[in-house]
Residue, then its C-alpha position, 0 to 999 in steps of 0.5 A: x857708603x861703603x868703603x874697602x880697607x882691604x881687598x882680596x884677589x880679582x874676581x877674574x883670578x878666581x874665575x881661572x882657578x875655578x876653570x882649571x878645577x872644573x877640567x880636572x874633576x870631568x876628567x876624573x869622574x869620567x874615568x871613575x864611569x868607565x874604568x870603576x874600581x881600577x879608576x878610584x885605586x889609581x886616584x887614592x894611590x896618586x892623591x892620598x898615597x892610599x892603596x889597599x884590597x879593599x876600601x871598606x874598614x872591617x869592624x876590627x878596624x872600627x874597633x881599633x880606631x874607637x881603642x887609640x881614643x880616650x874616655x873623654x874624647x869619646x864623651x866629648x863626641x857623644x856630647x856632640x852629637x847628642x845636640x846634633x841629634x836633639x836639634x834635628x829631631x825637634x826639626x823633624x817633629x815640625x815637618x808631618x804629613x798632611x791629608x786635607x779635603x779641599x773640596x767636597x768628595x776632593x782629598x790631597x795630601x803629602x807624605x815626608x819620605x826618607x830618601x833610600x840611601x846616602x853617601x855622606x863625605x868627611x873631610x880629612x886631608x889637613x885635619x880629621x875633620x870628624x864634626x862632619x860625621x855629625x852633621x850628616x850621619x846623625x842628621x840623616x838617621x834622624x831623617x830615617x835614612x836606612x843606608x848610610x855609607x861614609x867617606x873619609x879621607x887617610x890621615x897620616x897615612x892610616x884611617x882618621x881614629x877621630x873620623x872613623x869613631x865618629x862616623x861609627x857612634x853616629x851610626x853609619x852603616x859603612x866606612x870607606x877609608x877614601x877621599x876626593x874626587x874618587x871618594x864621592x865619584x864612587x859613591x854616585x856612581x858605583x863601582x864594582x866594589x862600592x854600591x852606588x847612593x842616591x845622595x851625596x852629602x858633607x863639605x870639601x875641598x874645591x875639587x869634592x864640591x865640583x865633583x858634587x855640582x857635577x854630578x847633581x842629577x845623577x844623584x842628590x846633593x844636599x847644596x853647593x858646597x866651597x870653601x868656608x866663608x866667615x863674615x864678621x859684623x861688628x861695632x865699637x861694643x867689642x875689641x879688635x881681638x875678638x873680631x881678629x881671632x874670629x876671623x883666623x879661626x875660619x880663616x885657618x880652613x885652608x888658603x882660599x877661604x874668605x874671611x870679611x869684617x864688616x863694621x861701622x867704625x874705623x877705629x875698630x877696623x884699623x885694630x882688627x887688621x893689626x890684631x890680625x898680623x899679631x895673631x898671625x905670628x903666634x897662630x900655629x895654623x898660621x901658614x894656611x890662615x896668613x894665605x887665606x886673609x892676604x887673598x881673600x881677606x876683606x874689611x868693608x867699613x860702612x859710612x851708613x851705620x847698621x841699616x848700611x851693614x844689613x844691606x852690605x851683609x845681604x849682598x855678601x851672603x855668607x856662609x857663616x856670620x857673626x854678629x856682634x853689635x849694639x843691637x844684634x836682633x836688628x840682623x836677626x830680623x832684617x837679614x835674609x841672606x846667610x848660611x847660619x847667623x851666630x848672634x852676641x859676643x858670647x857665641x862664634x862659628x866654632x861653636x857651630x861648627x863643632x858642638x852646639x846642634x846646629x848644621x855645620x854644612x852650610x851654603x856658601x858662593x851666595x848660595x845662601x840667597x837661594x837656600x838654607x844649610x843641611x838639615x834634616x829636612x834635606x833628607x826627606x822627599x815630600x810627595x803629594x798624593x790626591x783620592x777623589x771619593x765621589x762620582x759628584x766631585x770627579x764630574x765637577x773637576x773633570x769638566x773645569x779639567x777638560x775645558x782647561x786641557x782644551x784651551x792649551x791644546x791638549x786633547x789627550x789630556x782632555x780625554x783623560x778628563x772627558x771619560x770620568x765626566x762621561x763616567x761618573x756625570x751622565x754627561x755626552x761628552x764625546x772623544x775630544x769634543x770641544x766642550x763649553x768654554x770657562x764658564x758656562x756649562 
């Protein structure tokens, strides 16, 4: 059975603050509809203290971002995505178009189609963010997306250098300087001077993922994305401070993203709750991680072992999961709800997050019960087609049609069918003629 030591704030606490930000993001987004360019500059400048003629960076701007980084930092982000890279493109080698004749004369098949444009968001507002170029930019090339436009927010006041050479090295086509609401608001919409996309993708903050649930329909989005959750799954084979510093290190994203310790041994949760408070005094993000485990910091143990820790895993349904047991494939088989799981000691969220290939932006909200994260996959439209070569085959799947159309009242569906059996069959089937019922004629 599984027991709490430590719980964050309600579910109702939650529900109010998620209200509130519902309200705002309507607000704004109709304003970006109705008053476009003028809308979005009001924002930035209210927001981000960010006003300029024109949001888009020049390419002397991109340059002069790519010169303030040193020779490292930019092998460090090619490194990046150069695994990025690699992992989507073995992703997309395992997706093909397919073309199979199912019955004789009867020849179905799909084809995989980059979707026309996409509108990729960074986050930049208490850190440049720039792994988010990564996961989204390289990801939708891989894909063959032929028009990448790109969103970030300032940093102190100027374009991120870090953002901008990362979004340019992945190889966006355009780099807006502009964050929020107004950001992803201008890119599904369009304003005068922002040509509106057909997807929107990449984390944010609260009001940047309701802004992209509200407007999913209008455009694409790759999922629903909130704060970062990371839960940690661990037994007596590793330490309080591995689990501890696991924890804070999502925890530091900001001040409403859950952090959870899901184990078997109370000896090891008591130790990660006091190496929590230690690191909290020496963690230089510790304001905003100190916040985030005090509200929505848990430590759930479970009486019942690691088959309990599965069950309880599954039904939390995070984002990110590290698992660090006796027997960490167990998970790996049995668990079926989680952004990206992150298996033994030796590997964490961080590495996933920045650097090892896989896709950072992951589903979070038990949205992981329903969906996976970003990939390439996410960029592709799979579209079905059909041919029937015969005049044989139409006649046979026209009269099952025609008799099926009729059983549901469809008769002009029925007519559709009704004239290639008249066609290609030889057969007298009048205008919406009840034909003979399922199996006979």
């Amino acid at each position: 059975m599984a027991r709490w030591l430590k719980t964050g704030i309600s579910a109702a606490d939650r529900a109010e603050a998620d209200a509130k930000v519902r309200g705002t993001v309507e607000g704004l987004l109709a304003d970006i509809a109705q008053r476009g360019d003028a809308a979005v500059r009001e924002m930035s400048v209210k927001f981000d203290a960010w006003d300029r003629a024109d949001y888009r960076l020049t390419d002397a701007e991109i340059r002069e971002c790519l010169d303030q980084l040193t020779g490292q930092d930019l092998e460090d982000i090619r490194f990046a995505q150069a695994q990025v890279r690699n992992f989507a493109q073995h992703q997309r080698d395992a997706l093909r178009d397919i073309e199979v004749e199912t019955l004789p004369g009867v020849v179905l098949g799909h084809r995989n189609i980059p979707v026309n444009s996409v509108g990729c968001y960074v986050p930049g507002g208490k850190y440049p963010l720039l792994a988010s170029a990564h996961m989204s930019v390289v990801t939708a090339k891989v894909a063959g997306v032929p028009r990448i436009a790109t969103c970030a927010p300032p940093f102190q006041g100027r374009p991120a250098a870090a953002i901008v050479a990362a979004q340019h090295l992945a190889g966006a086509d355009v780099i807006y300087c502009l964050g929020g609401v107004q950001a992803v608001g201008a890119m599904a919409l369009g304003t005068e001077s922002i040509a509106p996309v057909d997807m929107l993708v990449g984390p944010g903050n609260a009001y940047v993922a309701e802004a992209k649930r509200q407007l999913y329909g209008r455009v694409g989005i790759d999922l629903f994305a909130g704060p970062t959750e990371t839960l940690v799954i661990a037994d007596e084979t590793v330490d309080g401070e591995l689990c501890a510093t696991d924890l804070l290190g999502q925890a530091e994203h900001g001040p409403t993203s859950p952090a959870i310790l899901l184990t078997d041994s109370e000896k090891l949760a008591r130790e990660t709750m006091a190496e929590v408070e230690r690191l909290l005094g020496i963690l230089p993000t510790a304001e905003i991680a100190r916040q985030s485990w005090r509200d929505h910091g848990e430590v759930i143990l479970c009486d019942g072992g690691l088959d309990e820790m599965v069950r309880e895993a599954d039904r939390i349904a995070s984002e990110h999961v590290q698992v660090m047991t006796r027997d960490d494939d167990l998970f790996l088989r049995r668990m079926t709800n989680y952004g990206a799981l992150f298996l033994g000691p030796r590997t964490n969220v961080s590495y996933g997050d920045k650097v090892i290939g896989t896709n950072h932006t992951l589903p979070t909200g038990r949205a992981a019960r329903y969906t996976g994260g970003l990939w390439v996959g996410k960029f592709l439209k799979t579209v079905t087609w059909q041919r029937v070569l015969t005049d044989e085959a139409s006649a046979r799947i026209g009269a099952v049609c025609s008799r099926l159309c009729m059983l549901e009242g469809f008769a002009g569906h029925a007519e559709q069918a009704n004239v290639r059996v008249r066609r290609y069959g030889g057969r007298n089937v009048p205008y919406a003629a009840a034909v003979p019922p399922l199996g006979e004629g």
